[in-house]
C-alpha positions as CSV (number, residue, x, y, z in Angstrom):
1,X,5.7,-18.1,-13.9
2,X,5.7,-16.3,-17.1
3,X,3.4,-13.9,-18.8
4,X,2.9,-16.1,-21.9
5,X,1.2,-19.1,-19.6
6,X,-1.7,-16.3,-18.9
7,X,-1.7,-13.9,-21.8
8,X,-4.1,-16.6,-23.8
9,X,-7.3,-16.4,-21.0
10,X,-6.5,-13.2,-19.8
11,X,-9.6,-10.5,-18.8
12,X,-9.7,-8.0,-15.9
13,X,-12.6,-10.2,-15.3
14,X,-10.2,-12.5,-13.3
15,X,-8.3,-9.7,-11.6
16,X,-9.4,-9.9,-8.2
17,X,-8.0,-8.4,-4.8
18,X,-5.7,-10.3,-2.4
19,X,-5.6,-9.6,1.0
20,X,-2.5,-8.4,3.1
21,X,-3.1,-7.6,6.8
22,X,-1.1,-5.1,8.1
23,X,-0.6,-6.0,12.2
24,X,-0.6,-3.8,15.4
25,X,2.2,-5.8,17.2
26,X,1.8,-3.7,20.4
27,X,-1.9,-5.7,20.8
28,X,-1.3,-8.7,18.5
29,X,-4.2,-8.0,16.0
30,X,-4.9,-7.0,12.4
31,X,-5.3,-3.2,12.3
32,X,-6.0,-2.9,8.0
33,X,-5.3,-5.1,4.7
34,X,-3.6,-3.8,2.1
35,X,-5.3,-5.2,-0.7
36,X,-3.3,-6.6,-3.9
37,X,-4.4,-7.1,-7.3
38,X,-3.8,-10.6,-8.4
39,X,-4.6,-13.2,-11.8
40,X,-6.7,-16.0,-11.6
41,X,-6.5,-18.1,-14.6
42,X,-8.7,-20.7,-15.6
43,X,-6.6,-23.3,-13.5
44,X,-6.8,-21.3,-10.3
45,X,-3.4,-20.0,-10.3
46,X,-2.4,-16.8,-8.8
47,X,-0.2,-14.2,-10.6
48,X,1.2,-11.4,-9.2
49,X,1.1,-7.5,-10.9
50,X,4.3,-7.8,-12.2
51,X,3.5,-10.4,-14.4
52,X,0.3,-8.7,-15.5
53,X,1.5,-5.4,-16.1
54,X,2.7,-6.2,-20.0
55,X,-0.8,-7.5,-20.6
56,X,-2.4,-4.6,-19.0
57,X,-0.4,-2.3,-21.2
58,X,-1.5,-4.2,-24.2
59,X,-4.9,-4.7,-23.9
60,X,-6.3,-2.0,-21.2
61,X,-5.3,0.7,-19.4
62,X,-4.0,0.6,-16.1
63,X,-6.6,2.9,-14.8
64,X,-9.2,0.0,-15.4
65,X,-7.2,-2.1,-13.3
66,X,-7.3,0.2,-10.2
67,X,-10.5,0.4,-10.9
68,X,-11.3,-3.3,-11.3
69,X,-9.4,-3.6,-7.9
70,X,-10.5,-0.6,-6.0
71,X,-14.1,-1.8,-6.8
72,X,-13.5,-5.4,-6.1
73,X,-12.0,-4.0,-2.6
74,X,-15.0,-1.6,-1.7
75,X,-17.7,-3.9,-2.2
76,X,-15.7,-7.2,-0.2
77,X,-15.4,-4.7,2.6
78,X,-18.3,-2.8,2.8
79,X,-20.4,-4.6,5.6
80,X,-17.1,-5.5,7.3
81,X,-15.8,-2.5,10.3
82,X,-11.7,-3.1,9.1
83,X,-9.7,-0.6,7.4
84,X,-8.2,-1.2,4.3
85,X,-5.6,0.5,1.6
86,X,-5.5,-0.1,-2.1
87,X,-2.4,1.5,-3.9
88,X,-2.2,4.2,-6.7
89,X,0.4,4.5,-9.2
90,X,2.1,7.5,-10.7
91,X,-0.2,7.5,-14.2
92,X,-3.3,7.1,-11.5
93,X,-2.5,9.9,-9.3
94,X,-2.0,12.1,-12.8
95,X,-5.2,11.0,-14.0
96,X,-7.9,13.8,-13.9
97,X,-10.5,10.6,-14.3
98,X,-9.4,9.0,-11.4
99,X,-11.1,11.8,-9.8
100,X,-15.1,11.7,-10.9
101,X,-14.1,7.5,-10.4
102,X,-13.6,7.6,-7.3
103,X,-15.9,10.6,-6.2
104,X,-19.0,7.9,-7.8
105,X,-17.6,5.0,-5.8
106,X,-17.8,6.9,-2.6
107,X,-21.2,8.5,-2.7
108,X,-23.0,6.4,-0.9
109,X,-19.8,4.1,0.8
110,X,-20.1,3.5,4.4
111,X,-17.6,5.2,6.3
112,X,-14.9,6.2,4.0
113,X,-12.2,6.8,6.5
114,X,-11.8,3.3,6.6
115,X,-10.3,3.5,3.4
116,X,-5.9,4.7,2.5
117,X,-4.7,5.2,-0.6
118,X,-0.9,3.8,-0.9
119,X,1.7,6.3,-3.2
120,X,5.1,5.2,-3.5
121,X,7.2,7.8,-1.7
122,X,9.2,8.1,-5.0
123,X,6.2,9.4,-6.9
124,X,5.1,11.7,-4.1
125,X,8.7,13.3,-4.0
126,X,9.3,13.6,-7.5
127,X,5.8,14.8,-8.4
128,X,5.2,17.3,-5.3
129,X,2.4,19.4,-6.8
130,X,0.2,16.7,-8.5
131,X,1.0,14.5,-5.2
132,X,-0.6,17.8,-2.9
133,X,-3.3,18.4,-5.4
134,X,-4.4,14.8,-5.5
135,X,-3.7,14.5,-1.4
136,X,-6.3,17.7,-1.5
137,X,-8.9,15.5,-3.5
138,X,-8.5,12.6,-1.0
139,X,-9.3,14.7,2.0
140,X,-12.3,16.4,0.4
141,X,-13.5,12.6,0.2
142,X,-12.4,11.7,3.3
143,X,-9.5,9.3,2.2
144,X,-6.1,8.9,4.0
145,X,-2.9,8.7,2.3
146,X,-0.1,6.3,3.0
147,X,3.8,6.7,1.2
148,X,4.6,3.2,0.7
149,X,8.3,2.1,-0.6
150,X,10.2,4.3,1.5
151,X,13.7,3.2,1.3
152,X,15.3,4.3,5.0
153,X,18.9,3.8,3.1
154,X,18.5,6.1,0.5
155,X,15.7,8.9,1.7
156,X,16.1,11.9,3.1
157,X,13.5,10.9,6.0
158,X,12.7,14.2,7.7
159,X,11.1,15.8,4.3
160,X,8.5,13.3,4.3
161,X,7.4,14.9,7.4
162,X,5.8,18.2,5.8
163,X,3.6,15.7,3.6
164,X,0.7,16.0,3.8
165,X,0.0,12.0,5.1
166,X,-1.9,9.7,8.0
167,X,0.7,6.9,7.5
168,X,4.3,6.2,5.8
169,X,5.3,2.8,4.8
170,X,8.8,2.0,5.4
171,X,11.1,-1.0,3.9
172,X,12.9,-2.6,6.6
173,X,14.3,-5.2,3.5
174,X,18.0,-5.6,4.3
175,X,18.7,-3.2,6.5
176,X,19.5,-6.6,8.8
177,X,22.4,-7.3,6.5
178,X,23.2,-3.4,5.9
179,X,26.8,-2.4,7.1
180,X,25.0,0.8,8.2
181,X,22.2,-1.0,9.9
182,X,23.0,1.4,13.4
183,X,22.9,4.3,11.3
184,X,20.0,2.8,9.7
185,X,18.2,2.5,13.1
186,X,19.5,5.8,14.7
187,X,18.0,7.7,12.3
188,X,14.7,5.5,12.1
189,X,14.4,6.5,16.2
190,X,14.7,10.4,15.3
191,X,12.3,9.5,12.5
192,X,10.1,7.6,14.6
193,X,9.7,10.3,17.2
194,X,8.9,13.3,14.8
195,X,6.3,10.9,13.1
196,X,4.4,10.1,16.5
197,X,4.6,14.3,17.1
198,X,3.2,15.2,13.8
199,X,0.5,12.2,14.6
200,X,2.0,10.3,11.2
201,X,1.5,6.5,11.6
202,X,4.6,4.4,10.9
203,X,4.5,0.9,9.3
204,X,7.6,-1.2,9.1
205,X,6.7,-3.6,5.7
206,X,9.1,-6.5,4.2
207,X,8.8,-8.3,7.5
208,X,10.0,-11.8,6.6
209,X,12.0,-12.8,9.4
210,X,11.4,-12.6,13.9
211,X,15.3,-10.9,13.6
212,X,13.4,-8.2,11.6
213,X,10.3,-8.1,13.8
214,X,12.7,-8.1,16.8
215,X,14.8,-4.7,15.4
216,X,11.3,-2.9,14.7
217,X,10.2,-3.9,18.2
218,X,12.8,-2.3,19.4
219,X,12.2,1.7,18.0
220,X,9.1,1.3,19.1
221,X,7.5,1.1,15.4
222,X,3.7,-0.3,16.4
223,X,2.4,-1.7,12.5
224,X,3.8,-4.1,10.9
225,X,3.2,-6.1,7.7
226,X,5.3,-9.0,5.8
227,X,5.3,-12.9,4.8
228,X,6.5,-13.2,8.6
229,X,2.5,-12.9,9.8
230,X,1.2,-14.1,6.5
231,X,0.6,-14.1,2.4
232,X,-1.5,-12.1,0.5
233,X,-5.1,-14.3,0.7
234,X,-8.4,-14.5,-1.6
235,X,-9.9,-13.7,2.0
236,X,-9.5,-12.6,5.5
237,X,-9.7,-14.8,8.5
C-alpha cells in the first residue's frame, strides 16, 4: 500500500510496536520479541517502516520514532519476565540525545538486561568507533547488543567476532537457492563454533520455509525467527 493512502491521518500517535518472537527451536519456545514499529490508520490497517519512513522524514525526526517505539515497548513489557529487542538505526546510534533518552527511560525499569538493542551489521562495520562508543553506553546501562542483517554471502564473518556483542542476527534469505549454499553452510559451522566459544548467541532470521528451518537445524544454530513461526502481532500470545 502506498504512502499517499496514510500521509493524510498520519501522527506518531498511531505508531505502535509489533511483536516478532524470536524461538529457541532446541526447546520449542519463545526466547525474546523483536519489537517492530508499525502505522495504524484510522481504518485499522497496518503499515510497515518502509512505508513510513518518507513521512517520518517530513514531518519528525526519526529519533522521535525510536523513541515513540522504544517507549511503547518498555511500558507493554514491563510487568511481563520476556526479553525483548528494539532496533537502532545509524542516525540513532550517532545521536549524542539518544543517550540522556534512554539513560531517563531506564532509571527506574525493571531488569534492564531483558532488554537488546538491534544495529545492522553494516552500520556497526562501517562506523567502528561510534558503534564501540555507543556499545560502551549500553553496557554502562545494562543493555545487550545484537548485529542484525548479517549477510553470510557477502561478510567477512570472523571480524564480527572481536565485536563487542551478546547476539548476531544472521540472514539465512536465499542461501537455499545460493549456488554456494555448502560454502555458505561450511563457513556458517566454523562461524557457529567460534560464536558459542566467545559465548555470542546466534540467531538465524528470514525463516519462511521448514527447508530453511531444516538447514539451520542442522549447524546446530539454537534461535530462530521468520514468517515460518509467525507475523509480527499487536500482542503476544
Amino acid at each position: 500500500m502506498q504512502v499517499a493512502h496514510v500521509s493524510r491521518d498520519f501522527s506518531l500517535d498511531r505508531v505502535v510496536p509489533f511483536f516478532q518472537p524470536i524461538i529457541d527451536i532446541h526447546n520449542d519456545i519463545v526466547w525474546r520479541y523483536e519489537c517492530l514499529a508499525r502505522f495504524i490508520n484510522v481504518e485499522q490497517q497496518s503499515f510497515v517502516p518502509t512505508e513510513l519512513l518518507y513521512l517520518v522524514d517530513r514531518r519528525h525526526s526519526k529519533a522521535h520514532l525510536t523513541h515513540t517505539i522504544f517507549n511503547g515497548s518498555a511500558n507493554y513489557f514491563r510487568h511481563i519476565n520476556m526479553a525483548w529487542s528494539i532496533n537502532l538505526s545509524l542516525q540513532d546510534m550517532l545521536d549524542p540525545e539518544m543517550t540522556d533518552f534512554m539513560r531517563t527511560q531506564l532509571q527506574d525499569y525493571p531488569n534492564p538486561t531483558r532488554i537488546s538493542i538491534e544495529i545492522a551489521a553494516t552500520n556497526a562495520l562501517e562506523n567502528r568507533a561510534a558503534f564501540n562508543e555507543f556499545a560502551l553506553l549500553s553496557k554502562s546501562l545494562n543493555l545487550n547488543i545484537t548485529l542484525d542483517q548479517l549477510d553470510p554471502q557477502q561478510e567477512d564473518l570472523l571480524q564480527l567476532l572481536s565485536l563487542p556483542v551478546e547476539a548476531i542476527k544472521i540472514s539465512v534469505k536465499d542461501i537455499r537457492h545460493s549456488q554456494q549454499k555448502t560454502k555458505v553452510a561450511e563457513a556458517l559451522k566454523v562461524f557457529f563454533s567460534k560464536a558459542e566459544e566467545k559465548g555470542i548467541d546466534l540467531i538465524a532470521e528470514h525463516i519462511e520455509h521448514k527447508a530453511e528451518l531444516d538447514m539451520i537445524r542442522a549447524l546446530g544454530i539454537q534461535y530462530a525467527q521468520g514468517f515460518h513461526f509467525s507475523l509480527p502481532k499487536a500482542f503476544i500470545d
